[in-house]
N, C-alpha and C positions, 0 to 999 in steps of 0.2 A: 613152718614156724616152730623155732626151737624154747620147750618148757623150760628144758635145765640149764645150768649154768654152768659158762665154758670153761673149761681148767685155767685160765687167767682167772674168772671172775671167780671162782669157787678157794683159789691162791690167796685173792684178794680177802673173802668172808674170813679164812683159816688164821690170814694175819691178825685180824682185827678181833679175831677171837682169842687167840693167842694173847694179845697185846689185855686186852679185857681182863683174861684170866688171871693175869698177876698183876692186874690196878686195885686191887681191894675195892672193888665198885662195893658191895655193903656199906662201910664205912663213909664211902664217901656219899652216898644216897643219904646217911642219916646226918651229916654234916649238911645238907643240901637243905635237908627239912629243918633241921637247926637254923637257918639261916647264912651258916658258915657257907661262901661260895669257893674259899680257896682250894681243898680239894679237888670241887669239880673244877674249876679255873685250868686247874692245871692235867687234870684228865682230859679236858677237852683240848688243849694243846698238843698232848700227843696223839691223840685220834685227827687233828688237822695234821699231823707229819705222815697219817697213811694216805692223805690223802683224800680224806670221804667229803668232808666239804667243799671242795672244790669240783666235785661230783655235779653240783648245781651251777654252777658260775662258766659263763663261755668262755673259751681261752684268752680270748684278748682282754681280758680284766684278772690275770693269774690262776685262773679256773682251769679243769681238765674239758669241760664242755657238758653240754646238759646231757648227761648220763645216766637214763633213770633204773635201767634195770641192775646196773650196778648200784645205785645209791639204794634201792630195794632191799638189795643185798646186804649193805652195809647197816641197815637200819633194824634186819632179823636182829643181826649180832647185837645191836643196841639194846633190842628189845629183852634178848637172851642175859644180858648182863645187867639188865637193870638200869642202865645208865641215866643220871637225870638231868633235865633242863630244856631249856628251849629247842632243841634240834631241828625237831619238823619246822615251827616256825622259822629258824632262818634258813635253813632249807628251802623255806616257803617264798620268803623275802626274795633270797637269790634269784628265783625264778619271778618272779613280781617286776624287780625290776629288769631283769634281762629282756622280761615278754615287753614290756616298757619302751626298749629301746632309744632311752632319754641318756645323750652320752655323757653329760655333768652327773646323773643321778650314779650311773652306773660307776662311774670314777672317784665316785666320793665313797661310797659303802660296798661294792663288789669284792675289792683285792684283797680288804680286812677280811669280810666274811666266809672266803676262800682259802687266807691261812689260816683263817680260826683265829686270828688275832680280836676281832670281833662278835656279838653274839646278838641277833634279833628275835622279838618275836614279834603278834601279828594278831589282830583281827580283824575280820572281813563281815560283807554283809550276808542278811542270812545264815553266819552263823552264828556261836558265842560271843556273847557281848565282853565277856573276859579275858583279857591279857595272860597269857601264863607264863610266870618270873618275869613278871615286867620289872622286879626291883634286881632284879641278879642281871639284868641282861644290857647290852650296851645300847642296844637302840627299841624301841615301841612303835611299832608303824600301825597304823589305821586308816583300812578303807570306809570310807561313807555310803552311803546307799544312793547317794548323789552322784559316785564318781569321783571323789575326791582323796588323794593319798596323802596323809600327814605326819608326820614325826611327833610323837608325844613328847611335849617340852622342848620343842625346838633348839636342842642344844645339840646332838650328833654326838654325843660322846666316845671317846673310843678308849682304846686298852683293855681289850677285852672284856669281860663280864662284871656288872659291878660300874659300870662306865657314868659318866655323865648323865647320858641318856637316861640311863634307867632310875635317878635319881631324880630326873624332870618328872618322868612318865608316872611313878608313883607319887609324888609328893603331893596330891591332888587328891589322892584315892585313901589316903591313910591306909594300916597297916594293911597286907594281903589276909585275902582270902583263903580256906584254904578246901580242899576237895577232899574227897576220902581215902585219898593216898598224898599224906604229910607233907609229901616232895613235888608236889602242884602246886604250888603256890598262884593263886588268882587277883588281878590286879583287873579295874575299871579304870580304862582312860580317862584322863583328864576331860575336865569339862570343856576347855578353852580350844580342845584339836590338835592344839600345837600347830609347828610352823607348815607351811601350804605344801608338799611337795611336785604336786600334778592331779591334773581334773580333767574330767572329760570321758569320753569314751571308752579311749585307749586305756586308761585305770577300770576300767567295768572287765574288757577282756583280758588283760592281764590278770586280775584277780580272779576270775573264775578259773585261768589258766592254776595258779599259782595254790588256789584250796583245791584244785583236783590233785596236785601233787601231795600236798598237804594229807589229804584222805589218805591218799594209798602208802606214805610213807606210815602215817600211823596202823593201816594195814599188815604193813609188814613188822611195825614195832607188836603191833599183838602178837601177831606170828612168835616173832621169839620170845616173849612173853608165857604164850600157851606153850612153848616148846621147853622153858627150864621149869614151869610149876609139872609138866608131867613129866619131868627126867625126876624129880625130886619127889616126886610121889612116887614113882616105882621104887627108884630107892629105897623110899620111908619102908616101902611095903613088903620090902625085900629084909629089912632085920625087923620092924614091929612084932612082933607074936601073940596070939592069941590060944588060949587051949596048946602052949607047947609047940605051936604051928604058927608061919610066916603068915599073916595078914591076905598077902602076895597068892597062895595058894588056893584062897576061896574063891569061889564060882563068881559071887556076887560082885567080888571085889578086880576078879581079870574082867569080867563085863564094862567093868565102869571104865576102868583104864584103854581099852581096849575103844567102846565108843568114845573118849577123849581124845586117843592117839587119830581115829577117822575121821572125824569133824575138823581136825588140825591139819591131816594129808588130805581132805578133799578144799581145805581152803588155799593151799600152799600154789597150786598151778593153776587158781581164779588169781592171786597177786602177781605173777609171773606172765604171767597172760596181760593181765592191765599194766604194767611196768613195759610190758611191748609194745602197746598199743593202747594208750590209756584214755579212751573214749569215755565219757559220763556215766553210762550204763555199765562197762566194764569194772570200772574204776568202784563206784558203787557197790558193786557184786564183790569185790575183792575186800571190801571192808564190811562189809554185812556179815561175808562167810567168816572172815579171821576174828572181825570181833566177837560174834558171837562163840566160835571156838574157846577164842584165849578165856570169854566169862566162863564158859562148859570147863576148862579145864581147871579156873580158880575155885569152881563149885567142887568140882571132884578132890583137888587138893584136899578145900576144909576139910571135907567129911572126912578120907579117910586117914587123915592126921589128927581127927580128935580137937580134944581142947586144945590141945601142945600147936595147936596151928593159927590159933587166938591171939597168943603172945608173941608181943614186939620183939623178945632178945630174939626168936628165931629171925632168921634172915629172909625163909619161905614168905615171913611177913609185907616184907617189901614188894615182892612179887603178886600177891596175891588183892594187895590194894589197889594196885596198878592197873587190875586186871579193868576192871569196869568203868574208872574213867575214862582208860585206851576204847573201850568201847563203842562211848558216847562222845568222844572227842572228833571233830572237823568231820562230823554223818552220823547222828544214832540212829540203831538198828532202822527204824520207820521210815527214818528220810532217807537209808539210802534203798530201802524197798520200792519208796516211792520214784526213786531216779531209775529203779533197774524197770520197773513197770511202765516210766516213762517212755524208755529207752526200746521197749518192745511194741510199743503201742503205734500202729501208723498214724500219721499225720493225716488229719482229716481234709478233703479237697474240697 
Protein backbone atom coordinates (compact mmCIF):
# COMPACT_ATOMS: atom_id res chain seq x y z
CA UNK A 1 0.00 0.00 0.00
CA UNK A 2 1.50 3.18 -1.30
CA UNK A 3 1.46 6.56 1.53
CA UNK A 4 2.56 9.05 -0.94
CA UNK A 5 1.45 10.41 -3.79
CA UNK A 6 2.13 9.48 -7.33
CA UNK A 7 4.00 12.29 -9.48
CA UNK A 8 0.61 12.75 -11.52
CA UNK A 9 -1.18 13.26 -8.15
CA UNK A 10 1.54 15.43 -6.49
CA UNK A 11 1.37 17.49 -10.57
CA UNK A 12 -2.18 17.68 -9.80
CA UNK A 13 -1.76 19.23 -5.63
CA UNK A 14 1.24 21.70 -7.49
CA UNK A 15 -1.44 22.95 -9.97
CA UNK A 16 -3.97 23.91 -7.66
CA UNK A 17 -1.53 25.34 -5.52
CA UNK A 18 -0.17 27.28 -8.09
CA UNK A 19 -3.59 28.44 -9.31
CA UNK A 20 -4.35 29.41 -5.22
CA UNK A 21 -1.28 31.37 -5.09
CA UNK A 22 -2.25 34.09 -7.40
CA UNK A 23 -6.27 34.00 -6.44
CA UNK A 24 -5.99 36.49 -3.77
CA UNK A 25 -7.92 33.93 -1.62
CA UNK A 26 -7.52 36.50 1.67
CA UNK A 27 -9.52 38.89 -0.03
CA UNK A 28 -11.89 36.85 -1.23
CA UNK A 29 -12.47 34.82 2.20
CA UNK A 30 -13.29 38.40 3.70
CA UNK A 31 -15.68 39.04 0.77
CA UNK A 32 -17.24 35.66 1.67
CA UNK A 33 -17.75 36.64 5.33
CA UNK A 34 -19.10 39.94 4.06
CA UNK A 35 -21.64 38.14 2.41
CA UNK A 36 -20.24 39.13 -1.10
CA UNK A 37 -20.27 35.51 -2.91
CA UNK A 38 -18.92 36.95 -6.34
CA UNK A 39 -15.31 36.57 -5.51
CA UNK A 40 -15.66 33.11 -4.39
CA UNK A 41 -18.18 32.48 -7.39
CA UNK A 42 -15.65 33.00 -9.45
CA UNK A 43 -12.62 31.20 -7.69
CA UNK A 44 -14.56 28.46 -7.56
CA UNK A 45 -15.01 28.29 -11.35
CA UNK A 46 -11.46 28.14 -11.83
CA UNK A 47 -10.81 25.39 -9.30
CA UNK A 48 -13.85 23.44 -11.43
CA UNK A 49 -11.32 23.84 -14.73
CA UNK A 50 -8.61 21.75 -12.61
CA UNK A 51 -10.72 19.74 -12.36
CA UNK A 52 -11.24 18.72 -8.56
CA UNK A 53 -14.89 18.59 -8.48
CA UNK A 54 -15.44 16.23 -10.77
CA UNK A 55 -13.08 14.16 -8.41
CA UNK A 56 -16.51 13.07 -6.86
CA UNK A 57 -18.88 12.51 -9.65
CA UNK A 58 -18.72 9.14 -11.88
CA UNK A 59 -17.98 9.61 -15.50
CA UNK A 60 -21.00 9.15 -16.97
CA UNK A 61 -22.52 12.35 -15.39
CA UNK A 62 -19.22 14.67 -16.68
CA UNK A 63 -17.19 13.52 -13.52
CA UNK A 64 -13.51 12.02 -13.62
CA UNK A 65 -14.97 9.20 -11.25
CA UNK A 66 -14.94 8.66 -7.39
CA UNK A 67 -11.37 9.54 -6.74
CA UNK A 68 -10.75 9.95 -3.36
CA UNK A 69 -7.13 10.07 -2.72
CA UNK A 70 -6.79 12.48 -5.23
CA UNK A 71 -9.67 14.64 -4.06
CA UNK A 72 -7.72 14.36 -0.53
CA UNK A 73 -5.22 15.84 -2.29
CA UNK A 74 -7.03 18.50 -3.67
CA UNK A 75 -8.65 19.60 -0.41
CA UNK A 76 -4.83 20.01 1.59
CA UNK A 77 -4.34 22.63 -0.97
CA UNK A 78 -7.85 24.10 -0.11
CA UNK A 79 -7.19 23.79 3.32
CA UNK A 80 -3.52 25.63 2.78
CA UNK A 81 -5.19 28.62 0.91
CA UNK A 82 -7.86 29.19 3.03
CA UNK A 83 -10.45 28.70 0.47
CA UNK A 84 -14.23 29.29 1.57
CA UNK A 85 -17.53 27.76 1.19
CA UNK A 86 -19.34 24.82 0.89
CA UNK A 87 -16.71 22.22 -0.69
CA UNK A 88 -16.93 19.23 1.38
CA UNK A 89 -20.44 19.60 1.29
CA UNK A 90 -20.91 19.21 -2.29
CA UNK A 91 -18.37 17.11 -2.43
CA UNK A 92 -20.56 15.24 -0.08
CA UNK A 93 -23.60 15.50 -2.22
CA UNK A 94 -21.82 14.25 -5.34
CA UNK A 95 -21.13 11.07 -3.50
CA UNK A 96 -24.84 11.00 -1.81
CA UNK A 97 -26.18 10.86 -4.78
CA UNK A 98 -23.85 8.77 -6.98
CA UNK A 99 -24.10 5.96 -3.87
CA UNK A 100 -27.92 6.58 -4.71
CA UNK A 101 -27.90 5.34 -7.86
CA UNK A 102 -31.27 7.03 -8.82
CA UNK A 103 -30.71 7.96 -12.58
CA UNK A 104 -33.18 11.19 -12.68
CA UNK A 105 -31.51 12.43 -9.38
CA UNK A 106 -28.16 12.01 -10.75
CA UNK A 107 -28.92 13.88 -14.17
CA UNK A 108 -30.44 16.65 -12.75
CA UNK A 109 -27.64 17.81 -10.06
CA UNK A 110 -24.41 15.67 -10.92
CA UNK A 111 -23.02 17.41 -14.32
CA UNK A 112 -23.64 20.98 -12.65
CA UNK A 113 -21.75 19.96 -9.67
CA UNK A 114 -18.88 18.44 -11.48
CA UNK A 115 -18.23 21.66 -13.62
CA UNK A 116 -18.74 23.69 -10.63
CA UNK A 117 -21.33 25.38 -12.32
CA UNK A 118 -23.30 24.49 -9.35
CA UNK A 119 -22.69 24.51 -5.41
CA UNK A 120 -24.36 22.21 -2.61
CA UNK A 121 -24.35 21.79 0.80
CA UNK A 122 -25.67 19.20 3.23
CA UNK A 123 -26.76 17.86 6.53
CA UNK A 124 -27.19 14.45 7.60
CA UNK A 125 -28.32 12.57 10.60
CA UNK A 126 -26.17 12.39 13.63
CA UNK A 127 -24.51 15.21 12.80
CA UNK A 128 -25.00 19.05 12.69
CA UNK A 129 -28.21 20.29 12.62
CA UNK A 130 -26.60 23.28 10.61
CA UNK A 131 -26.47 24.00 6.91
CA UNK A 132 -23.14 25.71 6.08
CA UNK A 133 -23.71 28.74 3.36
CA UNK A 134 -26.87 27.55 2.73
CA UNK A 135 -27.55 31.25 1.49
CA UNK A 136 -24.36 31.41 -1.02
CA UNK A 137 -24.91 27.84 -2.16
CA UNK A 138 -27.17 26.57 -5.22
CA UNK A 139 -28.76 23.61 -3.60
CA UNK A 140 -29.48 22.60 0.51
CA UNK A 141 -29.98 18.91 0.68
CA UNK A 142 -31.11 17.26 3.94
CA UNK A 143 -31.12 13.72 5.29
CA UNK A 144 -33.69 12.69 7.96
CA UNK A 145 -33.08 10.24 10.53
CA UNK A 146 -36.10 8.61 8.92
CA UNK A 147 -34.26 7.94 5.67
CA UNK A 148 -35.60 10.71 3.79
CA UNK A 149 -33.51 12.99 1.09
CA UNK A 150 -35.05 16.46 0.57
CA UNK A 151 -34.13 19.59 -1.23
CA UNK A 152 -34.56 22.72 0.96
CA UNK A 153 -37.13 24.79 -0.80
CA UNK A 154 -37.89 22.69 -3.41
CA UNK A 155 -36.84 24.88 -6.12
CA UNK A 156 -33.32 23.19 -7.61
CA UNK A 157 -31.75 26.43 -8.42
CA UNK A 158 -28.86 26.55 -10.48
CA UNK A 159 -26.16 28.99 -11.91
CA UNK A 160 -23.93 28.52 -9.57
CA UNK A 161 -23.76 29.90 -5.95
CA UNK A 162 -26.28 32.18 -4.91
CA UNK A 163 -28.82 30.09 -6.93
CA UNK A 164 -32.47 29.54 -6.36
CA UNK A 165 -31.99 27.02 -4.20
CA UNK A 166 -30.16 28.72 -1.61
CA UNK A 167 -32.72 31.48 -1.51
CA UNK A 168 -35.61 28.70 -0.76
CA UNK A 169 -33.38 26.96 1.88
CA UNK A 170 -32.71 30.08 3.89
CA UNK A 171 -35.63 32.22 3.56
CA UNK A 172 -37.24 30.09 6.46
CA UNK A 173 -34.15 30.39 8.75
CA UNK A 174 -33.76 34.16 8.65
CA UNK A 175 -30.50 35.63 8.58
CA UNK A 176 -27.34 32.97 9.00
CA UNK A 177 -25.52 32.11 11.66
CA UNK A 178 -22.38 32.57 12.28
CA UNK A 179 -19.27 30.30 13.91
CA UNK A 180 -16.11 31.65 15.08
CA UNK A 181 -14.54 31.87 11.86
CA UNK A 182 -16.86 34.81 9.93
CA UNK A 183 -16.62 32.76 6.68
CA UNK A 184 -19.14 29.79 8.09
CA UNK A 185 -21.90 31.00 7.61
CA UNK A 186 -24.66 28.65 9.57
CA UNK A 187 -28.19 28.20 8.21
CA UNK A 188 -31.12 25.70 9.88
CA UNK A 189 -33.21 24.08 7.25
CA UNK A 190 -36.43 24.93 6.61
CA UNK A 191 -39.16 23.78 8.71
CA UNK A 192 -41.47 22.36 5.83
CA UNK A 193 -38.27 19.84 4.27
CA UNK A 194 -38.72 20.89 1.08
CA UNK A 195 -39.57 18.82 -1.82
CA UNK A 196 -39.20 14.69 -1.26
CA UNK A 197 -36.27 13.65 -3.20
CA UNK A 198 -35.89 9.81 -2.00
CA UNK A 199 -36.67 7.62 1.21
CA UNK A 200 -35.79 4.60 2.39
CA UNK A 201 -32.93 2.54 2.93
CA UNK A 202 -30.99 3.29 0.26
CA UNK A 203 -30.69 7.13 1.52
CA UNK A 204 -29.61 5.75 5.34
CA UNK A 205 -26.49 3.91 3.26
CA UNK A 206 -25.81 6.53 0.98
CA UNK A 207 -25.37 8.96 3.68
CA UNK A 208 -23.34 7.32 5.80
CA UNK A 209 -21.45 6.61 2.70
CA UNK A 210 -21.35 10.32 1.86
CA UNK A 211 -20.33 11.93 5.70
CA UNK A 212 -17.46 9.52 5.78
CA UNK A 213 -16.22 11.30 2.77
CA UNK A 214 -17.36 14.33 4.13
CA UNK A 215 -15.11 13.58 7.57
CA UNK A 216 -11.90 12.92 5.87
CA UNK A 217 -12.16 15.66 3.30
CA UNK A 218 -12.36 18.09 6.20
CA UNK A 219 -9.52 15.95 7.46
CA UNK A 220 -7.45 16.80 4.87
CA UNK A 221 -8.77 20.61 4.85
CA UNK A 222 -7.22 20.70 8.53
CA UNK A 223 -4.18 19.25 7.10
CA UNK A 224 -3.44 22.36 5.05
CA UNK A 225 -4.87 24.31 7.48
CA UNK A 226 -2.14 23.21 10.19
CA UNK A 227 0.36 23.23 7.40
CA UNK A 228 0.21 27.29 6.32
CA UNK A 229 -0.52 28.66 10.31
CA UNK A 230 3.03 26.66 10.82
CA UNK A 231 4.76 27.96 7.60
CA UNK A 232 3.81 31.41 8.82
CA UNK A 233 4.84 30.98 12.17
CA UNK A 234 8.32 30.02 11.37
CA UNK A 235 8.30 32.88 9.31
CA UNK A 236 7.00 35.16 12.07
CA UNK A 237 9.83 33.60 14.06
CA UNK A 238 12.32 34.06 11.75
CA UNK A 239 12.32 38.30 11.68
CA UNK A 240 10.40 38.81 15.29
CA UNK A 241 13.27 39.62 17.62
CA UNK A 242 13.67 39.76 21.03
CA UNK A 243 16.69 40.79 23.22
CA UNK A 244 18.43 41.63 19.64
CA UNK A 245 17.82 38.02 18.78
CA UNK A 246 15.24 36.07 16.40
CA UNK A 247 12.34 34.71 18.51
CA UNK A 248 13.14 31.58 16.04
CA UNK A 249 16.47 30.92 18.04
CA UNK A 250 14.97 30.09 21.53
CA UNK A 251 14.84 26.81 22.95
CA UNK A 252 11.38 27.17 24.14
CA UNK A 253 10.17 28.59 20.97
CA UNK A 254 12.06 25.42 18.36
CA UNK A 255 10.18 23.12 20.86
CA UNK A 256 6.77 24.31 20.24
CA UNK A 257 7.35 24.65 16.42
CA UNK A 258 8.88 21.48 16.27
CA UNK A 259 6.03 19.43 18.41
CA UNK A 260 3.42 21.27 15.87
CA UNK A 261 5.38 20.32 12.64
CA UNK A 262 5.03 16.25 14.57
CA UNK A 263 1.59 16.14 15.28
CA UNK A 264 0.87 17.50 11.50
CA UNK A 265 3.61 14.71 9.88
CA UNK A 266 2.19 12.00 12.27
CA UNK A 267 -1.56 13.01 11.07
CA UNK A 268 -0.55 13.28 7.24
CA UNK A 269 -0.31 9.12 6.44
CA UNK A 270 -3.48 8.45 8.98
CA UNK A 271 -5.53 10.69 5.97
CA UNK A 272 -3.62 9.03 3.18
CA UNK A 273 -4.19 5.77 4.52
CA UNK A 274 -8.10 6.44 4.98
CA UNK A 275 -8.27 8.20 1.38
CA UNK A 276 -7.13 4.42 0.44
CA UNK A 277 -9.18 2.61 2.24
CA UNK A 278 -11.74 4.71 4.07
CA UNK A 279 -13.32 2.28 6.42
CA UNK A 280 -15.18 4.04 9.60
CA UNK A 281 -12.40 3.46 11.97
CA UNK A 282 -9.86 4.63 9.50
CA UNK A 283 -11.61 7.47 8.43
CA UNK A 284 -12.24 8.55 12.06
CA UNK A 285 -8.50 8.22 13.10
CA UNK A 286 -7.60 10.54 10.12
CA UNK A 287 -9.82 13.24 11.47
CA UNK A 288 -9.21 13.02 15.07
CA UNK A 289 -5.30 13.16 14.32
CA UNK A 290 -5.50 16.26 11.73
CA UNK A 291 -7.93 18.02 13.71
CA UNK A 292 -6.51 18.07 16.63
CA UNK A 293 -3.17 18.96 14.82
CA UNK A 294 -4.48 21.89 12.72
CA UNK A 295 -6.14 23.22 16.59
CA UNK A 296 -2.10 22.41 18.14
CA UNK A 297 -0.88 24.43 15.50
CA UNK A 298 -3.62 27.49 15.52
CA UNK A 299 -2.61 27.49 19.45
CA UNK A 300 1.08 27.76 18.64
CA UNK A 301 0.49 30.40 15.99
CA UNK A 302 -1.36 32.85 18.74
CA UNK A 303 1.23 32.45 21.23
CA UNK A 304 4.06 33.03 19.37
CA UNK A 305 2.76 35.97 17.30
CA UNK A 306 1.69 37.83 20.27
CA UNK A 307 -1.28 40.27 20.30
CA UNK A 308 -0.36 41.13 16.46
CA UNK A 309 -2.01 37.66 15.85
CA UNK A 310 -5.53 39.02 17.49
CA UNK A 311 -6.13 41.36 14.70
CA UNK A 312 -8.33 40.94 11.80
CA UNK A 313 -6.03 43.07 9.16
CA UNK A 314 -3.54 40.24 9.46
CA UNK A 315 -4.49 37.49 7.09
CA UNK A 316 -2.86 34.78 9.71
CA UNK A 317 -6.34 35.76 11.15
CA UNK A 318 -8.29 33.91 8.76
CA UNK A 319 -6.41 30.80 9.25
CA UNK A 320 -6.46 30.71 12.66
CA UNK A 321 -10.34 30.94 12.99
CA UNK A 322 -10.78 28.22 10.88
CA UNK A 323 -8.75 26.17 12.82
CA UNK A 324 -11.34 24.76 15.40
CA UNK A 325 -14.40 24.76 13.48
CA UNK A 326 -12.40 22.39 10.85
CA UNK A 327 -12.13 20.62 13.95
CA UNK A 328 -15.40 19.95 15.23
CA UNK A 329 -16.92 19.99 11.74
CA UNK A 330 -18.64 16.32 10.21
CA UNK A 331 -16.66 14.32 13.81
CA UNK A 332 -15.48 16.29 16.86
CA UNK A 333 -12.63 15.05 18.50
CA UNK A 334 -15.01 12.40 21.01
CA UNK A 335 -17.08 11.11 18.24
CA UNK A 336 -14.46 10.27 16.20
CA UNK A 337 -12.51 8.49 19.25
CA UNK A 338 -15.50 6.95 19.86
CA UNK A 339 -15.79 5.45 16.10
CA UNK A 340 -11.97 4.50 16.20
CA UNK A 341 -12.81 2.48 19.64
CA UNK A 342 -15.65 1.25 17.96
CA UNK A 343 -13.70 0.16 15.25
CA UNK A 344 -11.17 -1.99 17.43
CA UNK A 345 -13.70 -3.47 19.66
CA UNK A 346 -14.82 -7.17 18.51
CA UNK A 347 -18.16 -7.83 17.89
CA UNK A 348 -19.56 -9.62 20.64
CA UNK A 349 -21.03 -13.45 19.83
Amino acid sequence: MRFLPTDEQSDFARTLRSLLGSARVPATVRAWADGDAGPGRALWSRLAGTGLFALAVPEAYEGAGLLLPELSLGFVELGRAGVPGPVVESAAVSVLLAELADEALAKRFLPGLALGETSATLTLPGGSPYALDADAATYCFAVSAAGELRLAGGTGGAGGTGGAGARGATGATGEPLRSTDPARRLSLPPADGGELLAAGPGVARAAEVAGRWARLLTAAQCLGVGEALLARTVEYAKQRTQFGTPIGSFQAVKHRLADTLLALEFARPLVWAAALSPAPGEVAAAKLSAGEACYRAAMTALQLHGAVGYTEELDLSLWLRRARPLRDAWGTPSACRAEVLRSLTPPRR
